[in-house]
N, C-alpha and C positions, 0 to 999 in steps of 0.2 A: 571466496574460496581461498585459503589457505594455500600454499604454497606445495606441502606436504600432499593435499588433494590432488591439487594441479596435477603433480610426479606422477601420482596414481593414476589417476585419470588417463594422460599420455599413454605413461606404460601399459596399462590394459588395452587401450584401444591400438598399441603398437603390436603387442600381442596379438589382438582379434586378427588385426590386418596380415599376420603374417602367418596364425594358423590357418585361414579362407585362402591366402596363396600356396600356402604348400598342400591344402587339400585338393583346389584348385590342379594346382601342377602335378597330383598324385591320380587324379580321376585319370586326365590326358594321356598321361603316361598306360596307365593300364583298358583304358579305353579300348574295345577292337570292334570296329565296325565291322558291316557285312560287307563293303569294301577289302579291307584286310584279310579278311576271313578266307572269301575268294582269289584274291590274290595268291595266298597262301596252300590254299587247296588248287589252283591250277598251275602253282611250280610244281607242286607234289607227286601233281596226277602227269606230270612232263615224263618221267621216268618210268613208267608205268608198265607191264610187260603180259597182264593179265586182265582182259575185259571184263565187265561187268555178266557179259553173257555165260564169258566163262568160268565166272564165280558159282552164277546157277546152275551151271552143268554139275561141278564140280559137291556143290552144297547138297543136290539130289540125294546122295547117299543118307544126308540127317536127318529126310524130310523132304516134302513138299515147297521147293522157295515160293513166299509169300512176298517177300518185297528187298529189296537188295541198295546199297550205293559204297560209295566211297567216300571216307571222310577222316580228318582230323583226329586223334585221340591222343591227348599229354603228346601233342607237338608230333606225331608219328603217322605218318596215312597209314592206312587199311582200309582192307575191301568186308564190312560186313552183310551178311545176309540171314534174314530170319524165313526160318523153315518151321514146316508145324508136320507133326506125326502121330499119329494116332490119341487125338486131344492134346496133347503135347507144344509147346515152342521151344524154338532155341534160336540161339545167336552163332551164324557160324561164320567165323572168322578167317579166311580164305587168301595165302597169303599172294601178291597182287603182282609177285615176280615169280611165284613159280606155278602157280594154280592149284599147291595141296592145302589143305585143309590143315590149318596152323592150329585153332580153338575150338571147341563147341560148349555153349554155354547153357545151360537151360532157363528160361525165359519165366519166374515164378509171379513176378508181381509186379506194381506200379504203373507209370507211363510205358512203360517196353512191353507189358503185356497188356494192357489196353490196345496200343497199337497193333499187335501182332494180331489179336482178335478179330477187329477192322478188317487187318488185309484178308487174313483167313475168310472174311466172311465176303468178303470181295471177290478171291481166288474160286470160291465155291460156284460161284456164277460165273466167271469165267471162262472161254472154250477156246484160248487162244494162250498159251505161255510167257510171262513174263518176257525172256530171252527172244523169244520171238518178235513182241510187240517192242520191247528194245532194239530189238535191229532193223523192224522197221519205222521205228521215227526216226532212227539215226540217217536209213537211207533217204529218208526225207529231206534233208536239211542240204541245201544248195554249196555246190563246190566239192569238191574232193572228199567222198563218206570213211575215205582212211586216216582225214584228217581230224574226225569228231570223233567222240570217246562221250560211250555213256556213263554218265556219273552218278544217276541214282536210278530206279523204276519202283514208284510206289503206288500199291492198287488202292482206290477206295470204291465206296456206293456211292454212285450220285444218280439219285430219281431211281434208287432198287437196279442200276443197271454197273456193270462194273465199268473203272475207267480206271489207268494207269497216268499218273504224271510221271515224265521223262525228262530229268535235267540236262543235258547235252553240253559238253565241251567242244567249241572249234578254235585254238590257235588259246587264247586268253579270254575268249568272249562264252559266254554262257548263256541259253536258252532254254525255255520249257517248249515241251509238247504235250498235248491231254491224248492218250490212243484206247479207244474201246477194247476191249476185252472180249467182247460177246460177238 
């Protein structure tokens, strides 16, 4: 091997090693576990002045709430809630400090209307409210029920029968609850 090779050789392979680290160090960096995620969503929800219950009350006007939570959007909490009316969805986005009604979106295609579908077809067999069954897994949950905060309620079918998952905030810790519908 030539000497001139050699150089090459080095520097290429000095190269590889230092594009794999900076890709390496680039992944890390933008990485965000559902760790993180949570974290971030229960400083969010610390501040919070508008329940999930009262999202539903509130969303009534667009429609029927099909399924509700709180969540993240480009770094910003919001309380949204998809409502269906007369064949219809929409998104209705409910602001989380005062309880009026910030957005309404109508729901045309993709993943958001697949899902809203689902719930709708959930809610239809259902004989118990959303709000309702939100406040009672809440009251479920052992210790102080003013210290939990509902964070999502989402219906689906399971066995043709409707069920709600209930994500629950106490303190920084997060749990689910399954509550029938029927």
């Amino acid at each position: 091997m030539t000497r001139r090779q050699m150089l090459l050789t080095s520097a290429c392979g000095f190269v590889i090693v230092a594009l794999a680290a900076s890709f390496a160090d680039h992944r890390s960096a933008l990485a965000i576990g559902p760790d993180q995620e949570h974290a971030e969503l229960a400083n969010a929800l610390s501040g919070v002045k508008v329940s999930l219950q009262q999202g539903f009350t509130a969303s009534e006007r667009e429609g029927q709430p099909i399924s509700g939570k709180f969540e993240m959007d480009e770094g910003k909490l919001q309380l949204s809630v998809y409502t269906a009316k007369e064949g219809k969805y929409f998104e209705v986005i409910v602001d989380h400090m005062t309880g009026a009604i910030a957005k309404v979106e109508p729901i045309t295609e993709g993943e958001d209307l697949a899902h809203a579908k689902s719930q709708k077809a959930a809610m239809d067999k259902a004989k118990v409210k959303l709000a309702d069954t939100a406040t009672k897994a809440k009251g479920q949950v052992k210790g102080e029920s003013a210290d939990v905060l509902v964070v999502s309620a989402i219906p689906e079918l399971k066995d043709d029968r409707p069920e709600a998952t209930i994500v629950l905030l106490q303190g920084k810790r997060f749990s689910t609850a399954s509550e029938r519908l029927d």
